[in-house]
Each structure stands twice: as structure tokens, then as C-alpha cells.
MIDO-892162 format. One record per residue (C-alpha): x negated, y negated, z. Coordinates in pm, whole numbers. Last residue first. Layout:
<atoms>
X Y Z
...
</atoms>
This chain:
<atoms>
-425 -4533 2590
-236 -4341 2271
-528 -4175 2110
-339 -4162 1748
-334 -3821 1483
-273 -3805 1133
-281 -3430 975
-400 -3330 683
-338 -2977 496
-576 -2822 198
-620 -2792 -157
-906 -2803 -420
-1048 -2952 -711
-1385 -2997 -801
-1459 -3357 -659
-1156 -3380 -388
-1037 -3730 -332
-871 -3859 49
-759 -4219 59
-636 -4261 397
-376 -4529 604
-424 -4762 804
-746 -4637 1015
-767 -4739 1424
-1085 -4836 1532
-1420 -4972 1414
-1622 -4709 1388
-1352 -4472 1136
-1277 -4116 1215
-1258 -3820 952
-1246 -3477 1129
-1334 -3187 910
-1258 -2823 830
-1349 -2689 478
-1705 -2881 537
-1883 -3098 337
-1680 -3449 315
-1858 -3725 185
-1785 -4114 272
-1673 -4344 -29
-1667 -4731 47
-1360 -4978 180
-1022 -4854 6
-771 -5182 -59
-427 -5100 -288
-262 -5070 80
-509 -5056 361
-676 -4765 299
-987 -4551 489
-1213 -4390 271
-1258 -3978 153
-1472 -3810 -31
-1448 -3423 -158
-1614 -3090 -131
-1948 -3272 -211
-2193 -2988 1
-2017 -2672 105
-2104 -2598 435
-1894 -2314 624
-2013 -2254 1041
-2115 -1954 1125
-2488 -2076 1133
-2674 -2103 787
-2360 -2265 596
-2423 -2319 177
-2106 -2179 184
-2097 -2241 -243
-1921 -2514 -456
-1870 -2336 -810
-1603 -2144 -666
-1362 -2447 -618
-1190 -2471 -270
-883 -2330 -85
-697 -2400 182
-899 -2687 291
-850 -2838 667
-878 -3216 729
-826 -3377 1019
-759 -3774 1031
-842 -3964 1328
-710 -4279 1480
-444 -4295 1240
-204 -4522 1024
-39 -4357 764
-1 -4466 428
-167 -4145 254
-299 -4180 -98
-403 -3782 -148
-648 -3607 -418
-673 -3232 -574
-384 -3046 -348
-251 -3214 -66
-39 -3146 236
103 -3360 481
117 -3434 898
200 -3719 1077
228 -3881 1446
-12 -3611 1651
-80 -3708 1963
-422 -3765 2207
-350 -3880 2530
-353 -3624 2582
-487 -3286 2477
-654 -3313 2080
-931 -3362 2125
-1105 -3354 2455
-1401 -3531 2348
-1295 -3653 2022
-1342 -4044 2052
-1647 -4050 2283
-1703 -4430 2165
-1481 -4608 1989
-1141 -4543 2051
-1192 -4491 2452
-1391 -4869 2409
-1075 -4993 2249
-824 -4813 2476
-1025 -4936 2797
-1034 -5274 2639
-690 -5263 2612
-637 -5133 3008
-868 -5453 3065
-617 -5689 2911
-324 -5528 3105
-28 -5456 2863
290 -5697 2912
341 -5747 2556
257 -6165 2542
-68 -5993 2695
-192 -5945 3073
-488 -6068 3260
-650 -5850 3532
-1009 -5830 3462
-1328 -5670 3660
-1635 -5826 3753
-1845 -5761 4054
-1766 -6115 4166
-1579 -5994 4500
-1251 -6092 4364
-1294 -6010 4006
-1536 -6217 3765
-1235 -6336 3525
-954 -6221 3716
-1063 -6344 4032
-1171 -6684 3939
-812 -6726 3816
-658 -6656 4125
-908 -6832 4324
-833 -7135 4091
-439 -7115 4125
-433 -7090 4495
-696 -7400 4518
-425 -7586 4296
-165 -7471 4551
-322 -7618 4815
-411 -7938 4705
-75 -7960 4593
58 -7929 4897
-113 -8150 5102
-51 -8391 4810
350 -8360 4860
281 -8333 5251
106 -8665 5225
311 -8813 5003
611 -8708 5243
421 -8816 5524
379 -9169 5341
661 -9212 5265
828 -9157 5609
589 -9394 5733
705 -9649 5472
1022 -9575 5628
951 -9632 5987
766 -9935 5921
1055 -10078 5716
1295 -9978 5983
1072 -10115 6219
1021 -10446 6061
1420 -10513 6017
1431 -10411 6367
1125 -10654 6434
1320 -10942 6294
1630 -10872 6466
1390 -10879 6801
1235 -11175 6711
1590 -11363 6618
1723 -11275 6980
1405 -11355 7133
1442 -11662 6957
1788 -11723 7084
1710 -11647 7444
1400 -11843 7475
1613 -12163 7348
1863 -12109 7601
1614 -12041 7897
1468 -12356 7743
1802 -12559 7737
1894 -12489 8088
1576 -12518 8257
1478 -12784 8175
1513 -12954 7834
1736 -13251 7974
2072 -13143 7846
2159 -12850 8069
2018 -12919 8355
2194 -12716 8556
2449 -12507 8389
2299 -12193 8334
2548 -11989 8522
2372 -11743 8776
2011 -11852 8602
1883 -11967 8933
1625 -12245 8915
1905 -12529 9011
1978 -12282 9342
1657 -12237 9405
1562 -12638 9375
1893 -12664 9611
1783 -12392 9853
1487 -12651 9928
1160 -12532 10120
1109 -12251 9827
843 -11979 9910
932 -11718 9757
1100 -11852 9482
1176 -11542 9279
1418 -11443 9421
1635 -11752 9247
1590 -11646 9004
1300 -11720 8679
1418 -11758 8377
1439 -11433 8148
1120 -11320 7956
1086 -11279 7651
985 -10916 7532
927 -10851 7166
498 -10824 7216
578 -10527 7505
455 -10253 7326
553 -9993 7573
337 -9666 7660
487 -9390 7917
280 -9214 8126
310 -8856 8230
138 -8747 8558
433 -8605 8782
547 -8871 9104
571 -8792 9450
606 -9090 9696
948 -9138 9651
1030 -8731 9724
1346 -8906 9958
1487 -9004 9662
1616 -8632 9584
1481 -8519 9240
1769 -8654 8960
1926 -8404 8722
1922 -8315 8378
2140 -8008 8246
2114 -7876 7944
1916 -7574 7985
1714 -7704 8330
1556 -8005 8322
1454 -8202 8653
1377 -8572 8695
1089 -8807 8940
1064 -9123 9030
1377 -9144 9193
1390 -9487 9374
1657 -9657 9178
1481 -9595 8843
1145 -9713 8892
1059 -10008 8744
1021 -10220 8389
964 -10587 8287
668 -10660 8430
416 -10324 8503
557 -10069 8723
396 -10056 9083
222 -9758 9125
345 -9531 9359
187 -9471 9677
8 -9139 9710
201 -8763 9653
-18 -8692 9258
127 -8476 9025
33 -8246 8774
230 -8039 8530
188 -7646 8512
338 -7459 8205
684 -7216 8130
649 -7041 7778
943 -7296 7624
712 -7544 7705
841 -7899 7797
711 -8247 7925
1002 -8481 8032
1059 -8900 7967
1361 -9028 8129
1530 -9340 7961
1721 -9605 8206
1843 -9886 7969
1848 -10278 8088
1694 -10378 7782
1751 -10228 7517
1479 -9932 7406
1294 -9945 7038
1146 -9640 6947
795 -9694 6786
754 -9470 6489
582 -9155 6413
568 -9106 6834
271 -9105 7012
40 -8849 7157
-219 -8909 7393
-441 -8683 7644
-575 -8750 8006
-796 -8464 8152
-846 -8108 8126
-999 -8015 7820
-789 -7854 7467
-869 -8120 7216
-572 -8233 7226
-262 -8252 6952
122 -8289 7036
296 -7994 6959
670 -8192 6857
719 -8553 6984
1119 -8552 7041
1330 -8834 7075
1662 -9005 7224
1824 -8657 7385
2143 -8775 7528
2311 -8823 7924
2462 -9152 7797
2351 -9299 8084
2022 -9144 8099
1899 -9189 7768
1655 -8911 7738
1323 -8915 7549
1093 -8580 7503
745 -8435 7473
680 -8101 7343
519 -7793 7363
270 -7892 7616
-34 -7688 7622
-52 -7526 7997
15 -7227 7868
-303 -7216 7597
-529 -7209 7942
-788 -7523 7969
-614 -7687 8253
-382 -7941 8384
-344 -8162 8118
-250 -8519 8231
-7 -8694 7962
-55 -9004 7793
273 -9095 7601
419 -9294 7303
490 -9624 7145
861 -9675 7374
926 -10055 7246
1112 -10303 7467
1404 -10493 7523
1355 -10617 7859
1427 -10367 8207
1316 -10084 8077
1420 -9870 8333
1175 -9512 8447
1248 -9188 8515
970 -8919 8559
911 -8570 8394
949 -8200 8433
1162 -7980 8163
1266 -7646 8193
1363 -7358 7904
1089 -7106 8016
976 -7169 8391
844 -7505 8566
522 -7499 8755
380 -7746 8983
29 -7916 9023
-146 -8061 9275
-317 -8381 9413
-468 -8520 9142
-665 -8850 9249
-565 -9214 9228
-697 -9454 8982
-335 -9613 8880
-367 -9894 8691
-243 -9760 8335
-17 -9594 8526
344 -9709 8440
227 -9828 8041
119 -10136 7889
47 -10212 7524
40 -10545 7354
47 -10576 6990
</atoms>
């Protein structure tokens, strides 16, 4: 591949700068004489400021007065100095085509320039017809006047130039020819001299069809190129992407085992929609400091039933209170402070079904029977001299 651009000899110094308002465009016009390939840009920044970051870069085909490409935000490192972007695929530009490349901000920006001699374009491209320079405004391009020759902005346009065969030579370009008849048998006006022998004719010929098969070549290449570049951004976006959302996913799940500032703390849900930690909260509230406040909310009452001597209850509960109504005689208030003890009034046992786990005493007329590890399926209640009383089933509902 070999690269050459309008000012890749130029080593004179900035002279100035000029702004252009929101919605204009500053650039330069160049022809590409040979079939060529537009690579990209270097561009003169003029200062550090975010303004003068160029939004955009872009390609105009002057004679059919449309926009060819755009290089969106190209990348720099912010200094003042020469920068490069290039396009995501070389743009190919036919021969004989006048293209004007244009900086852009839609903020307004400043754009260099330098008022000594113009360079002189490398082979196969020049100036277009004098005007070196172009205007933007909206959607109207326009020409500077010709008479600004020796004012030119700093953008530079990069050609790979490896697809370009060159024409035979005119009759111009014998400078210093001492027979108009070895001019005339150079010039390529009709390509009939020589045509036979090898020279010119047949070699101008020869150049002209394998520059033709090159250049259909390297469109088939470029299209490849340009779609396996395609490809690859959209791999690359795809894998951006996950990347990203697999990070997402891990933070998120770090922070609802250990909580986001690793404190702790838990925030996963069940198939029911109830927060994980909200059910620990119940469990813990269940277990521990089960009757403090008993029985406001978020206590309730789900069942209530009488029994006189024994009771199989199937009703699920929390905590069961008993009261007696009345109790044998030979089981005396054995109670020292206020507060009625009769030892052995009756035992009691959670039940599940035809399953009771082991006997627990009950010694008071007025008792609450709970159950260390949680909520009770139903209750088994026997008195051991007789008796009667109420019971009531109440859930903490957290």
C-alpha cells in the first residue's frame, strides 16, 4: 500500500485560524485525477478547548453536489498538532472526480490555515481549478473566490495510490522535445502510432486493460474488506455488549448476597413474590420476641373453640391461648403473687394429623402455648382432672 496525501511535504508554519458558526463546514477541494482510494484525513487541531474538537469529517462529490462519507467524532488525544482519523473502509474515487473534504462542528470551531505557496499536489491529483479552498453553509456548498489561491485550511487528504496506472505520457509532457513529430507520436490524442510494434500504442493499451482488471479486482477486494469489517464491528459490538451486561448481572448479584456496600443485606424474591429477607424477618419475628405486643398487629386471630376435658384441634397457629373456665377442686391455687398456679392442669403438644411430638405441662388457668420452631399445625390439648375452658388460634402475619 502506498499512501500520499496534499501536504505530506508541506513544512510551512500556521499562520491563523478562522471560525465557522453552528451548521458550517470549512475544507479544501481537491481532483483525483486516477482512480484512486480516499484512506482518511490528518487534520491540524487548533487548540486544547473541547470546541475546537471536530465533530465530523466529510466527502462531497462536487459534480453531483452529494455527501460521499462521513467520519463521525474522530479520536485525539486532545493537543494541538496534527491528528488522524480514517474511514472504516477505503472509498474508492474515479478518476477524473472533484471531491471536497470539510471539517464540521455543529458548536461552531476554529480551523487553521496557512497564506504561503501551495503545495504542489502529489501525481495524479491537483487543485480544483485554482480554488483551494470550499464553504458550507446548511446545504449549500460553494467555492472561495480564486483569487484566495494562496490560502489554503489544514486538512489533508490520504490516497492509497497502489490501483493507479498511469496514462502515457502527452505531448506536454515533453518539455524539451527538438522534434514536434516524436511529440506528436508520444501523444495519446488517438493511439494510433505505433500500434503494432509494442510502443507506445500497445503498452498504453496493455496498461489500460490491467488497470482495468486491478481495479475490478480491488472492488471485489473492497467489498470483501468492507464487509468483513462490518463483521467484525458487529462482533465487536455483540461482545462489547456482552461483556457489559455480564458485569451488570454480577454486581447485581454481588449486591444481593453481601449488599451493595458489603454490609450485607438480601434482596432476592420467591416463586410468590415475597422478599427473601422480609421471610427471614417473619421467621426470626416468630422465633424470638414472639408475644411482645401480643396480640396488636400484625398479630390476628384465625380460630377460636371451646373444650371441655381434652381437644384435637386442626388448626394451624403461631400461638395458642388457653383460658379455663373451670378446673377440678382437688388441683389447688398454689399462686404466691396474684397470679393462679395450679400445678398439672393439663398437657398439651403440637399435631400434625394422627402425629403429636412430646407432652408439655400447663399450670396456669390462663396460658399461651407457642412452639420454638415456628408455626404449630394444629393442637392436642388434654386436661388431667377434668376441666373446661376456651382456645383461641392466633398467626403473626409478617
Amino acid at each position: 500500500m502506498t499512501e500520499v496525501s496534499f501536504l505530506q511535504n508541506w513544512s510551512g508554519t500556521i499562520n491563523g485560524n478562522q471560525s465557522f458558526a453552528a451548521g458550517e463546514s470549512l475544507g479544501i477541494n481537491v481532483v483525483v485525477e486516477l482512480q484512486s482510494y480516499l484512506k482518511g484525513f490528518r487534520y491540524y487541531r487548533h487548540s486544547t478547548a473541547s470546541i475546537d474538537q471536530i465533530s465530523d469529517f466529510q466527502v462531497y462529490k462536487w459534480s453531483a453536489g452529494g455527501l460521499l462519507s462521513v467520519v463521525l467524532h474522530p479520536s485525539d488525544n486532545g493537543s494541538v498538532g496534527w491528528h488522524r482519523c480514517d474511514l472504516a473502509s477505503p472509498l474508492l474515487i474515479p478518476g477524473g472526480t472533484e471531491i471536497q473534504i470539510a471539517g464540521f462542528l455543529p458548536t461552531g470551531c476554529h480551523l487553521d490555515w496557512n497564506n504561503g505557496a501551495v503545495p504542489t499536489p502529489p501525481p495524479g491529483f491537483s487543485w480544483f481549478n485554482g480554488h483551494h479552498r470550499m464553504f458550507q453553509a446548511s446545504s449549500s456548498v460553494a467555492f472561495c473566490p480564486s483569487g484566495d489561491n494562496n490560502f489554503f485550511y489544514l486538512i489533508d487528504p490520504i490516497f492509497d495510490t497502489d490501483a493507479i496506472v498511469p496514462a502515457p505520457s502527452t505531448s506536454g509532457d515533453v518539455t524539451s522535445a527538438v522534434d514536434n513529430g516524436l511529440a506528436d507520436w508520444l501523444s495519446e490524442a488517438d493511439h494510433t502510432h505505433g500500434a503494432g510494434d509494442g510502443m507506445p500504442y500497445d503498452t498504453w493499451q496493455t496498461g489500460l486493460d490491467t488497470n482495468t482488471k486491478v481495479s475490478s479486482g480491488l472492488n471485489l477486494a473492497g467489498g470483501m474488506q468492507a464487509l468483513s469489517d462490518s463483521l467484525a464491528h458487529t462482533l465487536q459490538m455483540a461482545s462489547d455488549y456482552v461483556a457489559g451486561r455480564t458485569a451488570t448481572y454480577f454486581t447485581d448479584l454481588k449486591n444481593r448476597l453481601i449488599g451493595a456496600s458489603g454490609g450485607g443485606g438480601s434482596a432476592f424474591f420467591g416463586p410468590d413474590g415475597t422478599q427473601v429477607s422480609a421471610g427471614v424477618e417473619a421467621l426470626l419475628a416468630r422465633s424470638t420476641n414472639a408475644q411482645v405486643g401480643f396480640p396488636a398487629a400484625p398479630w390476628a386471630k384465625t380460630a377460636e373453640t371451646d373444650f371441655d376435658g381434652c381437644l384435637a384441634w386442626d388448626e394451624p397457629a403461631d400461638l395458642y391461648t388457653v383460658a379455663f373456665a373451670t378446673t377440678p377442686p382437688t388441683i389447688p391455687d398454689n399462686g404466691q403473687c396474684g397470679v393462679p398456679v395450679r400445678y398439672r392442669l393439663a398437657w398439651w403438644t403440637p399435631l400434625n394429623g394422627d402425629f403429636a411430638q412430646e407432652r408439655r405441662w400447663i399450670d396456669f388457668e390462663k396460658a399461651h402455648l407457642v412452639n420454638p420452631a415456628g408455626r404449630m399445625p394444629g393442637l392436642l390439648l388434654q386436661t388431667y382432672l377434668g376441666g373446661t375452658g376456651h382456645v383461641e388460634a392466633w398467626t403473626l402475619n409478617v
